[in-house]
C-alpha positions in Angstrom: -25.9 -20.4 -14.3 -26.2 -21.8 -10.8 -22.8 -21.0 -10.1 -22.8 -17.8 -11.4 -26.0 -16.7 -9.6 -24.1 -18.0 -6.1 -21.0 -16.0 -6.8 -23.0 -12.9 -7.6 -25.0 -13.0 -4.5 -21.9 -12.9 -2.3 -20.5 -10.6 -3.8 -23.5 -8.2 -3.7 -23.9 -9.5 0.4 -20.1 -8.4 0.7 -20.4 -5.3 -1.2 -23.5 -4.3 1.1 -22.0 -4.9 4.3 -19.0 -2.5 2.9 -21.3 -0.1 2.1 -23.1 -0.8 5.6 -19.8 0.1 7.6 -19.9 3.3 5.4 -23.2 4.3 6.8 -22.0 3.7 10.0 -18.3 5.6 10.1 -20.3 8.7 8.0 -23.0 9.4 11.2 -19.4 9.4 13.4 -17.2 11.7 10.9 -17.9 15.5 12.2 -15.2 17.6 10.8 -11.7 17.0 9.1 -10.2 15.6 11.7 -12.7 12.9 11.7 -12.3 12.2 7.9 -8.7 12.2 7.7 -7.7 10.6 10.6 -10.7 9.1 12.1 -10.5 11.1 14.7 -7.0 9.5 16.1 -9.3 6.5 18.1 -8.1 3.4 16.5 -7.1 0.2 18.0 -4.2 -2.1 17.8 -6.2 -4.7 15.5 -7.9 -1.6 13.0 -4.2 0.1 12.9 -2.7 -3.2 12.3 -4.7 -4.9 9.7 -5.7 -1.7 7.9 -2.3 -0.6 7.8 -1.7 -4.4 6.3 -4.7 -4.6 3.9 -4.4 -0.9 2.8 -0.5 -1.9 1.9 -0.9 -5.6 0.1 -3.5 -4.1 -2.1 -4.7 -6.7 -5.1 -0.9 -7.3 -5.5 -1.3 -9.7 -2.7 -3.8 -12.0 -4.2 -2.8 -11.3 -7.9 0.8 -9.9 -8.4 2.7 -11.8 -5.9 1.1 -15.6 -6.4 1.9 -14.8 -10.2 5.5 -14.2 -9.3 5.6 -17.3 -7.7 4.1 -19.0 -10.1 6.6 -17.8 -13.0 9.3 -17.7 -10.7 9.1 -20.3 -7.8 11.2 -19.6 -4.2 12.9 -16.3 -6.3 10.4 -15.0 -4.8 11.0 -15.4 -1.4 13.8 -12.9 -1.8 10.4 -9.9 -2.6 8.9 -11.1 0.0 11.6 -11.7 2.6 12.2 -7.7 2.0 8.6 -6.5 2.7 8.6 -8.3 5.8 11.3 -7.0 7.3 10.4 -3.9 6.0 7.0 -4.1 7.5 8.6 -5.0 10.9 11.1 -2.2 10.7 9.0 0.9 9.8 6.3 0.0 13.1 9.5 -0.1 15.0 11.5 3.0 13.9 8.4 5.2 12.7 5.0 4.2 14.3 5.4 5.3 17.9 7.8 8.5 17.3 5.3 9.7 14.1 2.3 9.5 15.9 3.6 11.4 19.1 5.2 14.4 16.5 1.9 14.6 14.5 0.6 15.3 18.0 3.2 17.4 19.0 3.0 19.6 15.7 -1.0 19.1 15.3 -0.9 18.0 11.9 -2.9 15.6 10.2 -1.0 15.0 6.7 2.0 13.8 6.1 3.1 17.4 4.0 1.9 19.3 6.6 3.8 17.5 9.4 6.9 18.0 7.2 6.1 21.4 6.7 5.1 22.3 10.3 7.9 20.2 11.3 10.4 22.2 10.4 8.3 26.0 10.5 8.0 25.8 6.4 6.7 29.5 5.7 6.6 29.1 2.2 4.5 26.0 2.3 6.8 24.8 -0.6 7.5 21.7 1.2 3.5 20.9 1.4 2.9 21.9 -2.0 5.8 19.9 -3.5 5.0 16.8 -1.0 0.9 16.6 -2.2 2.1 17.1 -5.7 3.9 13.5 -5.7 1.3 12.2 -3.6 -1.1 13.1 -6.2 1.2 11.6 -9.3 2.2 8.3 -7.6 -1.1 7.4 -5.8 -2.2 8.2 -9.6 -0.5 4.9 -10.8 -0.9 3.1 -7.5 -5.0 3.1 -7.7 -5.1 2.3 -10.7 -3.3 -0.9 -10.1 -6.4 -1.9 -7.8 -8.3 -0.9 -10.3 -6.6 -2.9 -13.0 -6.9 -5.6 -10.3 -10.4 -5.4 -9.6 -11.1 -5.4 -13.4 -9.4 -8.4 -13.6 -11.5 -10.2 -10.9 -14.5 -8.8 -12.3 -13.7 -10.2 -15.7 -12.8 -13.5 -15.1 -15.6 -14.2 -12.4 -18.3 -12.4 -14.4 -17.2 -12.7 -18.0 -17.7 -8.8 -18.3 -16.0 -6.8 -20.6 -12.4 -5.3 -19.2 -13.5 -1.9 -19.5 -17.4 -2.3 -17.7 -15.4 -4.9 -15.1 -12.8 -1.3 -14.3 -15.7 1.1 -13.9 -18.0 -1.2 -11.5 -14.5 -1.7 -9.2 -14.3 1.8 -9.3 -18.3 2.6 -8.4 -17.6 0.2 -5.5 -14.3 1.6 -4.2 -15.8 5.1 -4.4 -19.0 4.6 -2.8 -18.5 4.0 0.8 -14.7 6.3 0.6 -16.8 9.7 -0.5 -19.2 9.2 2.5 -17.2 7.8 5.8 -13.7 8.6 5.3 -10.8 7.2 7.2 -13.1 5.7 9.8 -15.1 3.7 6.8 -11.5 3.1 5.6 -10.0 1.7 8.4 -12.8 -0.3 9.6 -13.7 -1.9 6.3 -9.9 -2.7 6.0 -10.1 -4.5 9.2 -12.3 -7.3 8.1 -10.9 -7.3 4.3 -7.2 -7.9 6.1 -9.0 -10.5 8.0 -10.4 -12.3 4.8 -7.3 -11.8 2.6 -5.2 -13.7 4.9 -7.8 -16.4 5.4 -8.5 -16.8 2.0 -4.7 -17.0 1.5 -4.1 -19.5 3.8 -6.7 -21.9 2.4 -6.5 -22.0 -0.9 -3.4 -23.3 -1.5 -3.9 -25.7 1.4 -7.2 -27.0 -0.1 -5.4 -27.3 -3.4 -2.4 -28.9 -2.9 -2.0 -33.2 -2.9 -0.4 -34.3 -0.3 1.6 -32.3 2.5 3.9 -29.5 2.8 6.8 -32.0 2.2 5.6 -33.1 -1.6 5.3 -29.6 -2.5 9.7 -29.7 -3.6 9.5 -33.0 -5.2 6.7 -32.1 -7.5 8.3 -28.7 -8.6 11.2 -30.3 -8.8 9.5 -32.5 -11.4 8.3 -29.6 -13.2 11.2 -27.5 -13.3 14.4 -28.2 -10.4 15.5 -24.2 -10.9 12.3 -23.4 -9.3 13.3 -24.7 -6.2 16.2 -22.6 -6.2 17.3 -18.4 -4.7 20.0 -18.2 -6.7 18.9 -18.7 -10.1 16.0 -17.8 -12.1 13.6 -20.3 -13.4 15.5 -20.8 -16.7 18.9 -21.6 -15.1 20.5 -18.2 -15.1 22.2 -17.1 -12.0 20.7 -14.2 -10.4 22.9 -11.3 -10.8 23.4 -8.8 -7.6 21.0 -6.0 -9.4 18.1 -8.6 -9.4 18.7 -9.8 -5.8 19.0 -5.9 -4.6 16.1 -5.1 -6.1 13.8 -7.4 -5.0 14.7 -7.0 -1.7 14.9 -3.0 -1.7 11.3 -3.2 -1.8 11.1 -3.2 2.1 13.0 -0.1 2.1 9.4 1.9 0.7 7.6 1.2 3.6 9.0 4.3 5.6 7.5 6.5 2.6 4.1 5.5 2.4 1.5 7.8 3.2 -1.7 5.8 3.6 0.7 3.2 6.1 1.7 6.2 7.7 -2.1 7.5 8.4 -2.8 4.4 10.7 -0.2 5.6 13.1 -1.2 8.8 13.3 -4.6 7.7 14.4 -4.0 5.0 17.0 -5.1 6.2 20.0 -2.0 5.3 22.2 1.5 4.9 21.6 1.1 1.8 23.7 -1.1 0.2 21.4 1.6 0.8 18.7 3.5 -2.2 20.1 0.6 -4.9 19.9 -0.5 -3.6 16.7 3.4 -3.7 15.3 3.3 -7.6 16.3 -0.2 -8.0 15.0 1.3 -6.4 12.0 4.1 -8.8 11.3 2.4 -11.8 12.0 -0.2 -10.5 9.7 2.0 -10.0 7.3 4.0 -13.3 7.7 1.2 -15.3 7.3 -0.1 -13.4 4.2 3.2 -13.8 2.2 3.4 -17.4 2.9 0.3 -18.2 1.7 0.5 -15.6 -1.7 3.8 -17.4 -2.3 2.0 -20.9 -1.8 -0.7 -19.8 -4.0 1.5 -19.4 -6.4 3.9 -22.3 -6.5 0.7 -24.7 -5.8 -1.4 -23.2 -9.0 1.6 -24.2 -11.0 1.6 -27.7 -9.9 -2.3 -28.0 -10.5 -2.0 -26.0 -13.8 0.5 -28.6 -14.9 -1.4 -31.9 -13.7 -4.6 -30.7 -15.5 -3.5 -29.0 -18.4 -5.5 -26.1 -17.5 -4.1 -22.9 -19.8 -2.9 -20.0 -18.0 -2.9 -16.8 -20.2 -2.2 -14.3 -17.3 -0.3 -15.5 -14.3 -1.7 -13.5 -12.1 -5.2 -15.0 -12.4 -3.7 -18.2 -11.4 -5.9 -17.6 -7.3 -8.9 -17.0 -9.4 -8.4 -20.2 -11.1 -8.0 -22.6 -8.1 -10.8 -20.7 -6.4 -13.0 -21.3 -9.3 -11.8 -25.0 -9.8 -12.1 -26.3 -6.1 -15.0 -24.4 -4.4 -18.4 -24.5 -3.9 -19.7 -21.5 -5.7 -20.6 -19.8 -2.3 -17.7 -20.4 -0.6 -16.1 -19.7 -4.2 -17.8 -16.1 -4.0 -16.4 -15.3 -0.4 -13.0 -16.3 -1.7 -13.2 -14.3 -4.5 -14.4 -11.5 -2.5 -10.8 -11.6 -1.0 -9.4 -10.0 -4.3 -12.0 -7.4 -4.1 -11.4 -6.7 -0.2 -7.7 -6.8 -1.2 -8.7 -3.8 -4.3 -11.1 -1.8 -2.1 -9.1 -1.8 1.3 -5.9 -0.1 -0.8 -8.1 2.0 -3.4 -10.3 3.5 -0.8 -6.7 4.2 1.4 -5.3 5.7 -1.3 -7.9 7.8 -2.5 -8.4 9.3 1.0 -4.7 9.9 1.4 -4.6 12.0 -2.5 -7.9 13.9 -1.8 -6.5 14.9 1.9 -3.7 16.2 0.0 -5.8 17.9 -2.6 -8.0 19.2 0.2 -5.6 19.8 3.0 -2.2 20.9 1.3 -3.5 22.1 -1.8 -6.8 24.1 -1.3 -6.4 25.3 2.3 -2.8 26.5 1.5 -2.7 27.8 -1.4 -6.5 29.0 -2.3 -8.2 29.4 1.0 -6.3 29.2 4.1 -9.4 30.3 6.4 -11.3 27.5 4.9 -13.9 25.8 7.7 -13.3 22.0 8.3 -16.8 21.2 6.5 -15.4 22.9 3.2 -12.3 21.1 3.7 -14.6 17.7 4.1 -16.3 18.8 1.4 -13.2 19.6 -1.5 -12.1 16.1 -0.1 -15.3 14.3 -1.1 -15.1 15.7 -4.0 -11.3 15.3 -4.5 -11.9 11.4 -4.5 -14.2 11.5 -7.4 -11.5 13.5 -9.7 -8.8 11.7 -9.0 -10.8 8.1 -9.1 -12.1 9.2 -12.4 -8.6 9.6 -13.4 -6.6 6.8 -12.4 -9.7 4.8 -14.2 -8.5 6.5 -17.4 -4.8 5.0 -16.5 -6.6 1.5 -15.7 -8.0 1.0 -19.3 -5.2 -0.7 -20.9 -6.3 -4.4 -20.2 -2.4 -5.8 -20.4 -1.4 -3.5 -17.6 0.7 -4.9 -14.7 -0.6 -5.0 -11.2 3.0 -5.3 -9.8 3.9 -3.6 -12.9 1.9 -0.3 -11.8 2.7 -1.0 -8.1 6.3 -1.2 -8.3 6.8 2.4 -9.7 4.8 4.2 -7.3 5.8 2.3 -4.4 9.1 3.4 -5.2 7.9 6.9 -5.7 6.8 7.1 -1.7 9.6 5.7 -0.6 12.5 7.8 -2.1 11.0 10.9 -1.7 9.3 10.8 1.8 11.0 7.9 3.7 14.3 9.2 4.1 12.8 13.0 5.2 10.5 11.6 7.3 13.3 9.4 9.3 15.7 11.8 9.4 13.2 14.2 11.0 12.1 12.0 13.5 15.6 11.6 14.5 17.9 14.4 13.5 17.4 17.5 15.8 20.0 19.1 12.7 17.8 18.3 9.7 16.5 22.4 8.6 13.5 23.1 5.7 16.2 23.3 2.6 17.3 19.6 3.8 13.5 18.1 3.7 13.2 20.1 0.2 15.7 18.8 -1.3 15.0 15.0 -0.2 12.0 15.3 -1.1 12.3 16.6 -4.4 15.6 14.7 -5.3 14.2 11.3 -4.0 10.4 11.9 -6.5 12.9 12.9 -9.5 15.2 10.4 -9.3 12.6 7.7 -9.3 10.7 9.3 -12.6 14.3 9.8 -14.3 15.6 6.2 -13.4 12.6 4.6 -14.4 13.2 5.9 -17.9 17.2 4.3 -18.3 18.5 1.3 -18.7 21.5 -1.2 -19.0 24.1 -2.4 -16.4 23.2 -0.9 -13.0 20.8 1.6 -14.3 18.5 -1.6 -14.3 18.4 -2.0 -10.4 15.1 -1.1 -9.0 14.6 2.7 -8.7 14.2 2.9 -5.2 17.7 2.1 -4.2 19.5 5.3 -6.1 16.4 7.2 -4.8 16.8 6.4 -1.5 20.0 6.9 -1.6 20.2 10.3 -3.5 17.4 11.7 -1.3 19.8 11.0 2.3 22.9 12.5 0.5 20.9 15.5 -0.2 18.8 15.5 3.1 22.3 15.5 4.8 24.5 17.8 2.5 21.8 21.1 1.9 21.6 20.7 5.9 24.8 21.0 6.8 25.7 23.3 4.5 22.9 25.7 5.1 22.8 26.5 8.5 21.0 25.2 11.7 17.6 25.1 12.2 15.5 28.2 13.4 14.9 28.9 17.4 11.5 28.2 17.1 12.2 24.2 15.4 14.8 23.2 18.4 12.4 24.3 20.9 9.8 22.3 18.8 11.9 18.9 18.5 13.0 19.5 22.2 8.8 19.4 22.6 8.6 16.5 21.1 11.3 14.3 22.6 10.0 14.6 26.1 6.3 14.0 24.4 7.7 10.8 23.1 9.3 9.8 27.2 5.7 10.8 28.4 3.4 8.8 25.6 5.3 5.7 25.7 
């Protein structure tokens, strides 16, 4: 009981200080500008961690230490990936997105891609929010199927009541501060994921660094092992390509995206990119440590495991004092509320911004457009809690597919028109649409090489056609040369 009453009272302390930063960001968010982009005033340590924290999500603490826990050093090969990718997309994207957002004054990601290339049908707007919309769908609720999780196994709720209260919290301080709430409540989350991280499996392990292959070789020699999977079986090529692929979604992901868009300098892009990776570096290590370390203490105490990706919560719970349990624990929920509350922005922006204001009411004021926002983030919450309700479901499961979803259909356009001064309208239409369909379509087939991960053939499909409908339909207009011609001596002056 005395535990319990601990744990509970830092999580409500953590929840309230949230909320607190909420208050704070809402009395500084003046128009839409403000609640999208917070204003473009953030730092290197905001843009970096909140970039971070609003990417790992609850995959971090839950999805990934359960992949190394079933899997062992396989799973460097997922992470390896991601940190590359992480590295690569502040490099190629970060400084050169921010300084055309600027150029084209947009503060979406559809309507830079449709101002970037003078889009008079708004098609590529429309179609861009619309797959926003359907993969942030699945990609919220995997921090809320996260969240319920936490809130189940520290609190004994029912799976269901754990889901709704994640989503009341998440909610709460998103509807009222926007991006500024966002980004500064991701700050200290990022900060606590990676501490809590780092700890953990440090506090739990016996002995140093240099037991840790001995006693999983003890347990089970493949783990120890990149080249085969924990029952022997070589890897094949398709399972290696895949795991890594997943650095190639970075360069897709709207809510990443956002934080460069708002930094406030181009020069503050470069010490955030190294905060970034560091950030980043140190986070993996540790989820992959979690991991490996719960299945050596899981098989020394004969604790049962029925779920994997509980196995934090179960060192947490075994080792800690139940206050400095509770702050640990709060790590999960910082991971679920600094992605959810990212996420949630980014759809209703997309609702609010490429939606409503282009196709309903274009002379829409910037408090109505604050306003359909607000409300945007309680529909689409309400219904990726629907989509969270199956208890079984996957964090990484849920992850995976609309990870893959941002990256095919918006990564390829978006570095192609950063770059390519020949890129026209039909070639951003057709990535963009051919990168989101091949991911639904390839998700639904198997056997052979229909089994690698979907981003790969949706990558590569969306380039093709990015490349192909530009060359074959003409150059761009006049007024888009003149435009991109802006926007390369922008970048010479910003840097």
């Amino acid at each position: 009981m005395e535990n319990s009453f601990a744990i509970t009272t830092t999580f409500i302390a953590y929840l309230l200080l949230m909320l607190a930063i909420g208050v704070i960001a809402y009395q500084r968010t003046k128009n839409s500008s403000d609640y999208f982009l917070g204003g473009r005033s953030l730092g290197p340590w905001p843009a970096a961690l909140s970039a971070g924290a609003s990417d790992m999500s609850g995959w971090l603490l839950l999805g990934l230490p359960g992949y190394a826990y079933a899997a062992g050093i396989e799973a460097f090969w997922l992470a390896g990936g991601l940190l590359v990718g992480t590295w690569l997309n502040w490099l190629i994207n970060a400084k050169r997105l921010r300084t055309y957002s600027i150029t084209t004054d947009a503060l979406t990601l559809p309507e830079f891609l449709s101002r970037r290339f003078n889009d008079k049908s708004k098609m590529i707007q429309v179609i861009s929010a619309f797959f926003i919309l359907l993969f942030f769908l699945f990609y919220t609720s995997s921090g809320l199927v996260a969240g319920g999780k936490l809130f189940e196994t520290v609190f004994g709720l029912d799976y269901t009541t754990a889901v709704i209260i994640g989503t009341v919290c998440v909610v709460s301080y998103t509807l009222f501060g926007g991006f500024l709430a966002v980004s500064w409540t991701d700050l200290v989350q990022g900060l606590l994921m990676a501490a809590a991280l780092l700890i953990v499996p440090i506090a739990a392990m016996e002995g140093g660094f240099g037991d840790l292959t001995g006693q999983l070789e003890t347990i089970n020699p493949e783990l120890l092992t990149l080249w085969n999977d924990s029952k022997g079986e070589p890897l094949s090529a398709i399972a290696i390509i895949s795991l890594v692929a997943w650095g190639l979604g970075y360069f897709g992901q709207p809510h990443i995206l956002a934080r460069f868009k708002a930094s406030r300098s181009n020069k503050d892009l470069t010490t955030a990119r190294r905060i970034a990776v560091i950030w980043t570096a140190l986070s993996m290590i540790g989820a992959l440590l979690v991991g490996v370390v719960g299945l050596i203490y899981v098989t020394k105490s004969g604790v049962t495991v029925d779920d994997g990706e509980k196995i934090f919560m179960l060192l947490v719970n075994s080792m800690f004092h139940p206050v400095i349990a509770g702050i640990l624990l709060a790590a999960i929920l910082a991971a679920v509320m600094s992605t959810a509350d990212s996420q949630l922005l980014v759809s209703s922006s997309a609702l609010a911004e490429d939606f409503y204001k282009q196709v309903f009411k274009q002379d829409a004021s910037s408090e109505e457009i604050v306003m359909v926002g607000r409300i945007a983030v309680v529909g689409i919450s309400i219904v990726a809690l629907v989509l969270a309700m199956t208890p079984d479901s996957s964090v990484l499961g849920l992850v995976s597919y609309a990870w893959a979803g941002f990256g095919a259909a918006f990564g390829p356009a978006l570095i192609l028109s950063l770059y390519w001064s020949r890129m026209n309208r039909n070639g951003a239409l057709a990535g963009i649409l051919v990168g989101g369909i091949t991911i639904v379509v390839w998700k639904q087939l198997s056997g052979g090489w229909f089994d690698v991960y979907e981003i790969v053939p949706g990558i590569i499909f969306s380039t093709l056609s990015i490349i192909g409908v530009s060359l074959m339909t003409g150059e761009p207009e006049e007024s888009v040369k003149v435009q991109h011609a802006k926007y390369q001596k922008q970048l010479v002056e910003l840097d």
